[in-house]
N, C-alpha and C positions, 0 to 999 in steps of 0.2 A: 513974314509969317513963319511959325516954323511948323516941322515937320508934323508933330501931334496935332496943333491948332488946325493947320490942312489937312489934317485923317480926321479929326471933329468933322469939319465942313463939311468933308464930301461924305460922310456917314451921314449929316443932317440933309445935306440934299440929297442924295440917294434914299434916304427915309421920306421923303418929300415929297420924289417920284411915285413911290411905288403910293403912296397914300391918293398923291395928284388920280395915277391910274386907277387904283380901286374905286374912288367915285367915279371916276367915265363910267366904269363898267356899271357898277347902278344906275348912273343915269339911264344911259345903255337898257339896261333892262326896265327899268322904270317908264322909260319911251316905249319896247314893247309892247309891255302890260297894258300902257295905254293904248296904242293901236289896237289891240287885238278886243280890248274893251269897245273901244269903238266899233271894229268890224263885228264884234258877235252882237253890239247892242246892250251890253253885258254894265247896268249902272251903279251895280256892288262892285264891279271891278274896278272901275272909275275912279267910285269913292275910295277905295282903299290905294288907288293911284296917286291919288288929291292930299292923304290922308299922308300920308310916306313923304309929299314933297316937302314939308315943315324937314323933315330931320335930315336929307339931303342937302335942302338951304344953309343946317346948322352947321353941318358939315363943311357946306363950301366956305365957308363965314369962318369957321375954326382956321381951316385951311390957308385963307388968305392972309388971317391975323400973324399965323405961323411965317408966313412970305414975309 
């Protein structure tokens, strides 16, 4: 392999991480949102919890295809 193809690579896996980690963190707060909806009772929060997990999915779905 040479030296560019290896700088591609780890640019594409490093661009890979950081996408990896940016979903955690919505997750991340998406699990929040939903506890706190829970604890307050709160079932507009829920729904907009519920509502948000579609494009998350899409994401992890994009994500994978990318792997």
């Amino acid at each position: 392999m040479s030296a560019v193809a290896r700088e591609d690579f780890q640019r594409s896996l490093d661009d890979l991480r950081g996408e990896v980690v940016a979903l955690g963190d919505r997750v991340l707060d998406q699990l929040e949102a939903a506890l706190r909806a829970l604890a307050d009772g709160d079932a507009d929060r829920g729904e907009r919890v519920v509502a948000a997990d579609d494009a998350v999915n899409d994401r992890y779905l994009a994500l994978e295809s990318d792997c």
